[in-house]
C-alpha positions as CSV (number, residue, x, y, z in Angstrom):
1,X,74.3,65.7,151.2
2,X,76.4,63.4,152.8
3,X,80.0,62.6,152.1
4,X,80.6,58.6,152.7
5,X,84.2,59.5,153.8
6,X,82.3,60.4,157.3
7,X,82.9,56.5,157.4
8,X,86.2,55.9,156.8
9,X,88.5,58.3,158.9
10,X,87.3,57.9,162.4
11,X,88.5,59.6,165.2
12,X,90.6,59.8,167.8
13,X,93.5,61.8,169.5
14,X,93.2,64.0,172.3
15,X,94.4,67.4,171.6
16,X,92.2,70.8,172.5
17,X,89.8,71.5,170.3
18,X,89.9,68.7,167.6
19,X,88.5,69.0,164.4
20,X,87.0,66.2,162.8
21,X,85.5,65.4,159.3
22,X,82.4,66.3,160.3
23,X,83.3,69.3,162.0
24,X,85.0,70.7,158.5
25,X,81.9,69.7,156.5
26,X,79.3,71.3,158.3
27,X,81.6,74.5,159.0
28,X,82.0,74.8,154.7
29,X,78.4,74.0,154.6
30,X,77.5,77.0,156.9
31,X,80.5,79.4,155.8
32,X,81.1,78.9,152.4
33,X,79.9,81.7,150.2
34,X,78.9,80.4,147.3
35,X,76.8,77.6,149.3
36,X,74.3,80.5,150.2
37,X,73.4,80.6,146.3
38,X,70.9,78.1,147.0
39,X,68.6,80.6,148.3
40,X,68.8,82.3,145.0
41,X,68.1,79.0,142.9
42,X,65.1,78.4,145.3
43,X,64.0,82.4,144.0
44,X,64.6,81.8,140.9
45,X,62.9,78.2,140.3
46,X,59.6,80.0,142.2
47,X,60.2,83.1,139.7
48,X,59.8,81.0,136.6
49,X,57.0,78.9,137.5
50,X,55.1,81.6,138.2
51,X,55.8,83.1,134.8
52,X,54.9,79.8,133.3
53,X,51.7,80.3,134.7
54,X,51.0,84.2,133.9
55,X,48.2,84.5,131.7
56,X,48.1,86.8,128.9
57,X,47.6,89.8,129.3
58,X,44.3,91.9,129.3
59,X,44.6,94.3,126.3
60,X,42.4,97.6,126.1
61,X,41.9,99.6,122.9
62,X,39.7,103.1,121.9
63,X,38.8,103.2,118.3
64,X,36.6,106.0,116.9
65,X,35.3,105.7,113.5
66,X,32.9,107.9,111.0
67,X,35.0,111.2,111.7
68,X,36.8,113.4,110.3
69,X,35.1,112.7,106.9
70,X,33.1,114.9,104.2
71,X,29.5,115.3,104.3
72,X,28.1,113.6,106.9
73,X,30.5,112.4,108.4
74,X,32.4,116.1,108.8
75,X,33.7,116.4,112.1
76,X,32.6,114.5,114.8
77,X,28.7,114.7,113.6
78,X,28.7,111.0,113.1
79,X,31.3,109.4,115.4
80,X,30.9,106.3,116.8
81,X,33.2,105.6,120.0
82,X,34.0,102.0,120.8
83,X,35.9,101.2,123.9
84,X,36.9,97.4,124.0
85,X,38.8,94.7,125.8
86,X,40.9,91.8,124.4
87,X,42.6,88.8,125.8
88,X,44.2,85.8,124.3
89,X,42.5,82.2,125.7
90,X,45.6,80.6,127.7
91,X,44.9,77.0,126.6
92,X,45.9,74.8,129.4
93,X,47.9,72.7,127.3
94,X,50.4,75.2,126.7
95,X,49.8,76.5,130.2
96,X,51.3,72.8,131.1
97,X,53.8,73.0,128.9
98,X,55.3,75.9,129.9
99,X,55.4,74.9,133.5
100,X,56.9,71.3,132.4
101,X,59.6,73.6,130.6
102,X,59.9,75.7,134.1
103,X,60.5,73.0,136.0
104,X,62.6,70.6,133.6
105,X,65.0,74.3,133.8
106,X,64.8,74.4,137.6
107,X,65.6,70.9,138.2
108,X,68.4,71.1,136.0
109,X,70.1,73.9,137.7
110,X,69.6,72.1,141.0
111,X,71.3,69.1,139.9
112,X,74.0,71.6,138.2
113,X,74.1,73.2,142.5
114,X,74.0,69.6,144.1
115,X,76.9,68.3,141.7
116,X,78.9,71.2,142.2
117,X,78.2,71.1,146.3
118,X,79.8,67.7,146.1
119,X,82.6,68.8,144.5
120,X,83.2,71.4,147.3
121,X,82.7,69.0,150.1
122,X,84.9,66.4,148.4
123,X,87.3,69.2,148.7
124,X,86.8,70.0,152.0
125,X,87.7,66.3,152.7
126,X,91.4,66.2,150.6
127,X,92.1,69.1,152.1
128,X,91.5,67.3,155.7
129,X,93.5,64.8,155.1
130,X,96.3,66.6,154.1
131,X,96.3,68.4,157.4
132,X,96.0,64.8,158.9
133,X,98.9,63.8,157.3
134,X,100.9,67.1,157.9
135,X,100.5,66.2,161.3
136,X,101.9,62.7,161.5
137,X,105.0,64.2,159.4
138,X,105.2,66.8,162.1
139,X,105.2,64.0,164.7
140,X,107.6,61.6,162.9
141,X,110.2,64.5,161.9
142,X,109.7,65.3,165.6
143,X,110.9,62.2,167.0
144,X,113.6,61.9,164.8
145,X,114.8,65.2,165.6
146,X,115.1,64.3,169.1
147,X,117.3,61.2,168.6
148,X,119.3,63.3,166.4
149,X,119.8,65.3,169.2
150,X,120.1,62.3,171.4
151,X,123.0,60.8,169.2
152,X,124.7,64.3,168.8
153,X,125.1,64.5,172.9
154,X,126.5,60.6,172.7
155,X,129.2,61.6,170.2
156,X,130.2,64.4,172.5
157,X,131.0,62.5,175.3
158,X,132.4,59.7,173.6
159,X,134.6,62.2,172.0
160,X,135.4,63.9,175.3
161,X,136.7,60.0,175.8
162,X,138.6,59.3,172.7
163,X,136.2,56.8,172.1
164,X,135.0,59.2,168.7
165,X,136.2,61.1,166.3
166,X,136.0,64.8,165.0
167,X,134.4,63.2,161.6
168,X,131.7,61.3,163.1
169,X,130.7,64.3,166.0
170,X,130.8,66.6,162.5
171,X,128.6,63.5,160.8
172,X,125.7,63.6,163.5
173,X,125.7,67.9,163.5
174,X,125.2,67.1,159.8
175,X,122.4,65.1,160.6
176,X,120.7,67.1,163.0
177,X,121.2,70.3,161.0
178,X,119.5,68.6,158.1
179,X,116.5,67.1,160.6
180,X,116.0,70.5,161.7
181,X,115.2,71.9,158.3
182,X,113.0,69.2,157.9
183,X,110.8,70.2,160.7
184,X,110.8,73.6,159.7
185,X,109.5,72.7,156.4
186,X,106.7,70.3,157.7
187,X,105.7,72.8,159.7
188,X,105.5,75.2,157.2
189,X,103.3,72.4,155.2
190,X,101.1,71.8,157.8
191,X,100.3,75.5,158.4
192,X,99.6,76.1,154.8
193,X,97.8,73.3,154.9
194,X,95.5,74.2,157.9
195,X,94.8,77.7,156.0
196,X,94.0,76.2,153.0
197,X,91.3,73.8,154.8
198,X,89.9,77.0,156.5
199,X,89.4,78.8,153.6
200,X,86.5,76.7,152.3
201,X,84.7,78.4,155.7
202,X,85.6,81.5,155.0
203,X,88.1,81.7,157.9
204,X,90.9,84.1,157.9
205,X,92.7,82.3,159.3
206,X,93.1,78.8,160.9
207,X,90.7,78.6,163.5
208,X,90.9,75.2,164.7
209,X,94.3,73.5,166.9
210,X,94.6,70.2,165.5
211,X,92.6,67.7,163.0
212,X,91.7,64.6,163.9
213,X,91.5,61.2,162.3
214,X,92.5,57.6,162.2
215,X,94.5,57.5,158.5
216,X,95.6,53.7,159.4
217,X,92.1,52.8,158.9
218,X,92.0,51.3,155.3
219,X,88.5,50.8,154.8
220,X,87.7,48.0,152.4
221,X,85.9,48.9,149.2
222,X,83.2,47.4,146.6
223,X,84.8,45.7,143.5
224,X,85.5,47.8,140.1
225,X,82.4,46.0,138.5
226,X,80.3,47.1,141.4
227,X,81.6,50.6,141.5
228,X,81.2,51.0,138.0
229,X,77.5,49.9,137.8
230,X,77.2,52.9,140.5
231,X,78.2,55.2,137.8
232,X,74.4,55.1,136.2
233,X,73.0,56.8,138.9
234,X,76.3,59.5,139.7
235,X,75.7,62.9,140.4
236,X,77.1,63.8,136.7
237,X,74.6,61.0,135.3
238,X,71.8,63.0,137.1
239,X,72.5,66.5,135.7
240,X,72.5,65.0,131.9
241,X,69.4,63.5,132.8
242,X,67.9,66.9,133.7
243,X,69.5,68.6,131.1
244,X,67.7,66.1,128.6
245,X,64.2,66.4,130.5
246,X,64.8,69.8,130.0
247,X,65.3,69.4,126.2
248,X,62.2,67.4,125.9
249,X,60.3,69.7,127.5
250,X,60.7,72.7,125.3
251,X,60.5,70.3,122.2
252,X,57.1,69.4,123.1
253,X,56.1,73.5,124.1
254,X,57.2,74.5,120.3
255,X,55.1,71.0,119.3
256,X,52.4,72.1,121.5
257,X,52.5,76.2,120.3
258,X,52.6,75.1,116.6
259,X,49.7,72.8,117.0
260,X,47.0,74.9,116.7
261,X,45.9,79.1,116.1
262,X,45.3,81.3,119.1
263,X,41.7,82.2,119.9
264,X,41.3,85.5,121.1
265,X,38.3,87.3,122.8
266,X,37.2,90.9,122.5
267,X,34.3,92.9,124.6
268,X,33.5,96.9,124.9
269,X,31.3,99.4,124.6
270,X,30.4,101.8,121.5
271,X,28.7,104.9,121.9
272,X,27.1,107.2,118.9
273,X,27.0,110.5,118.3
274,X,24.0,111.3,115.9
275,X,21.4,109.4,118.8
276,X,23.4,109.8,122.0
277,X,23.2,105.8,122.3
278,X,25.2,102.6,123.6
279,X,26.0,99.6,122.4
280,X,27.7,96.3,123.7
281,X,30.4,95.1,120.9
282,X,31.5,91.6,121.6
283,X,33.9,89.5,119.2
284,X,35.7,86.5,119.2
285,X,39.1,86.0,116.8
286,X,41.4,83.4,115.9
287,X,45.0,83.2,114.7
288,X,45.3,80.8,112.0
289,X,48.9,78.4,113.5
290,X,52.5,79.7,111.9
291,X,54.1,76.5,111.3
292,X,57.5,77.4,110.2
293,X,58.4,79.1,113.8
294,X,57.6,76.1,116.2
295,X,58.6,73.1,113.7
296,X,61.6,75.4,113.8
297,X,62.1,75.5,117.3
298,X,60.9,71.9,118.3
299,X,64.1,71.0,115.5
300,X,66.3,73.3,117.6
301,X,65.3,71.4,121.1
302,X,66.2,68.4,119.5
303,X,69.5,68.7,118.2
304,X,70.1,70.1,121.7
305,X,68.6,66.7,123.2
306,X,70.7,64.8,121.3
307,X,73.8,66.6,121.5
308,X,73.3,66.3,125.3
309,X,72.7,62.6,124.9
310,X,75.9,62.4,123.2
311,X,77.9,64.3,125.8
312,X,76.3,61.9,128.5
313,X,77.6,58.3,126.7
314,X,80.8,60.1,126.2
315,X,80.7,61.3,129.9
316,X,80.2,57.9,130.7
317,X,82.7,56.5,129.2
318,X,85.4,59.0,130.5
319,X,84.0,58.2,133.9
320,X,84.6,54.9,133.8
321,X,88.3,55.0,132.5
322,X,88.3,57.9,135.4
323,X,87.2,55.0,137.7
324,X,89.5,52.7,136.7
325,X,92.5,54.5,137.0
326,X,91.7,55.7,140.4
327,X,90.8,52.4,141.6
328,X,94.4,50.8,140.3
329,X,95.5,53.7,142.1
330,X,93.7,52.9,145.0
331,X,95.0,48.9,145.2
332,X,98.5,50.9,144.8
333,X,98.6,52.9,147.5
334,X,97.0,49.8,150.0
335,X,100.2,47.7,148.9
336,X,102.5,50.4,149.7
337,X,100.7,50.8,152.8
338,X,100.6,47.4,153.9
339,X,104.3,45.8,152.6
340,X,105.8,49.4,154.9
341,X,103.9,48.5,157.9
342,X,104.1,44.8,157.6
343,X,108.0,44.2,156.6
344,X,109.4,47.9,155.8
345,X,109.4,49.3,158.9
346,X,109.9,45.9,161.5
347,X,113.0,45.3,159.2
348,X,114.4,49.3,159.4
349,X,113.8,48.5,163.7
350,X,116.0,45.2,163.9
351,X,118.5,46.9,161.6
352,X,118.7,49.8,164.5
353,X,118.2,47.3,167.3
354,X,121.1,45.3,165.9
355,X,123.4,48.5,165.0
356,X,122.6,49.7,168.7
357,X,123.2,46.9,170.2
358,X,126.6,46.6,168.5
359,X,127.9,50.1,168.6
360,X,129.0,49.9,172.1
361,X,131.2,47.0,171.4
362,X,132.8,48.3,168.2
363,X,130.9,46.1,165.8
364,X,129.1,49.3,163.8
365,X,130.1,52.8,163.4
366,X,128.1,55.8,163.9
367,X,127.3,56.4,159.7
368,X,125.4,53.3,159.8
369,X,123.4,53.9,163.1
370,X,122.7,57.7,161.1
371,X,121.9,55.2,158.0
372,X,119.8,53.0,159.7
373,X,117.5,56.1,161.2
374,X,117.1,57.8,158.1
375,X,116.2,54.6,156.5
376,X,113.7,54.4,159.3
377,X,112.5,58.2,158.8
378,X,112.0,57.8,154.8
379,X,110.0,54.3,156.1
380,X,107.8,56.0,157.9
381,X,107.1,59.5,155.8
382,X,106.6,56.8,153.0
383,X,104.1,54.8,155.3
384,X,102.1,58.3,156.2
385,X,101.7,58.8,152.4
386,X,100.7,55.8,151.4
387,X,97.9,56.0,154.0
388,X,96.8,59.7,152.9
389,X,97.0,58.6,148.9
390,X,94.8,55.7,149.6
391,X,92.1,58.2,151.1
392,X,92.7,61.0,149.0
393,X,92.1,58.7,146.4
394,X,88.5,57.4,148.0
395,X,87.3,60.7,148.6
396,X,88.3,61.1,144.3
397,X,86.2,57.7,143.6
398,X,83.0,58.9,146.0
399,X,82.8,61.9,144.3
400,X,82.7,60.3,141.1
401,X,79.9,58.3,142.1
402,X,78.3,60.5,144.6
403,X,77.7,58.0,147.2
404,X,80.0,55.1,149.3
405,X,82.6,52.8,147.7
406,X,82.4,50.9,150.4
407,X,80.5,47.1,150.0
């Protein structure tokens, strides 16, 4: 199956060993234990069609009569020995039935397989991007950690000059200290969440360097009437459908069992013992039709049919408020992403520009340069979320509808 999210994080970045989306995909699909269940579904499916089409089976019997009785028939002077074969007619409508039944049950537990799958690999690709954008922290605490650093040095030499003072050198430490608990936590973040990704492959441990993908690229999607007109045809759509086929199907084997008797066949050999001579016996019976049993069952089938029914509007329904709340969501996180990059961040960088140009002459003091750059830091960690919700979010809405949200 593919994941449509393939699409929208493209690659990039240079680092050893990259992971990309597609890497992590086919890795779960490969690794992941319960993935290798479909071997068993395939076994199983086989399993019960060819026990939909067993006939019944061959039935032998010995009966001796005329013994054991008084005069005549004292002993075994008068026994007659017949040895005789039976079998039920398989009628081929019921035959069909059963294998419709089969197969409605089979296709039902592989839609049950194929919607879970998704689910997994929809997993696979949050957990992705949360390395993705574990990484960009990294590299944004990073960089502020080294102008802390850089504004720490500054403060001691203008202090060595009387040109600072004790407060503001103690201000900047502050600063710094705090930055570098920062990093430490984002990279504690980012290792969980490189372990948690590797997991899903059955990885001990994290077995890849870095991940790799564009998160800047906002890729555009369908409207909320198109996307919801996908929802007739989602993966969760499917497997009610198969669950109702299935239904059907064993509604119309109780229809089909009820519908008339079972004819029966019979064929031996009898042997007596007053003249030492054999006979062929041959006999043909039929089972007049038990209403009660399959008119019961066919009832049974159907409440189950429509309960299903039910549970599938109702699904539908939820699905669609599901959709609608993670599309708002969606159109949320693009405006956060957009007004941060567009005015947010340019505004933060004149504000340090200006306060850096004017420090030197006296104009600022050093709390509002420190002010200014963690202004600039939240600006940024705020931009790097934005971008991750927004795909996080996607890969939520594709595995709603099992295919692209894209136009």
């Amino acid at each position: 199956m593919k994941i449509f999210l393939l699409s929208l994080l493209l690659c990039g970045g240079v680092a050893a060993a990259p992971l990309t989306l597609p890497d992590a995909l086919a890795r779960v699909d490969a690794g992941h234990p319960w993935l290798r269940s479909r071997t068993t579904l395939i076994s199983a499916a086989a399993a019960r069609d060819d026990l939909a089409s067993v006939a019944p089976p061959l039935e032998v019997s010995l009966q001796l009569e005329n013994a054991l009785g008084t005069g005549e028939l004292r002993g075994a002077r008068s026994l007659e020995t017949t040895l005789q074969f039976s079998r039920a007619l398989d009628q081929a409508d019921r035959r069909s039935a059963r294998r419709a039944v089969a197969h409605a049950q089979s296709e039902a537990e592989r839609a049950a397989w194929e919607e879970r799958r998704r689910v997994l690999l929809a997993e696979t690709a949050r957990r992705f991007v949360l390395v993705v954008a574990a990484q960009a922290t990294i590299e944004t605490v990073t960089q502020q950690l080294a102008l802390s650093q850089q504004t720490v040095a500054t403060v001691q030499t203008r202090l060595a000059k009387a040109a600072a003072t004790v407060g503001e050198l103690a201000r900047a430490k502050l600063a710094h200290t705090e930055l570098v608990i920062t990093v430490e936590h984002a990279e504690h973040d980012l290792a969980a969440a490189r372990q948690n990704l590797a997991t899903l492959w059955n990885a001990p441990n994290a077995d890849f360097t870095t991940a790799t993908a564009d998160l800047a690229e906002l890729p555009a999607v369908a409207s909320f009437d198109q996307l919801a007109e996908r929802l007739s045809s989602a993966p969760q759509q499917t497997h009610f459908a198969a669950l109702l086929r299935w239904r059907r199907a064993e509604e119309s084997l109780a229809l089909t069992q009820g519908a008339r008797g079972e004819r029966r066949w019979s064929a031996g050999l009898r042997r007596a013992e007053t003249t030492d001579d054999f006979g062929i016996v041959l006999g043909v019976d039929y089972a007049w039709p038990t209403k009660q049993a399959p008119r019961a069952q066919a009832a049974l089938a159907r409440a189950d049919h429509d309960r299903v029914a039910t549970d599938r509007e109702s699904a539908q329904l939820a699905a669609r408020a599901t959709l609608f709340s993670l599309y708002q969501e969606l159109g949320h996180a693009h405006v956060e992403y957009t007004a941060t990059h567009d005015e947010l961040l340019p505004a933060v960088r004149e504000w340090i520009a200006s306060i850096e140009t004017g420090l030197a002459a006296g104009r600022y003091e050093l709390r509002e340069l420190l002010e200014a750059r963690a202004a600039l830091f939240a600006a940024q960690r705020r931009q790097t979320q934005a971008a991750a919700d927004y795909h996080l979010t996607l890969v939520a809405i594709e595995q709603l509808l099992g295919t692209s949200a894209t136009h």
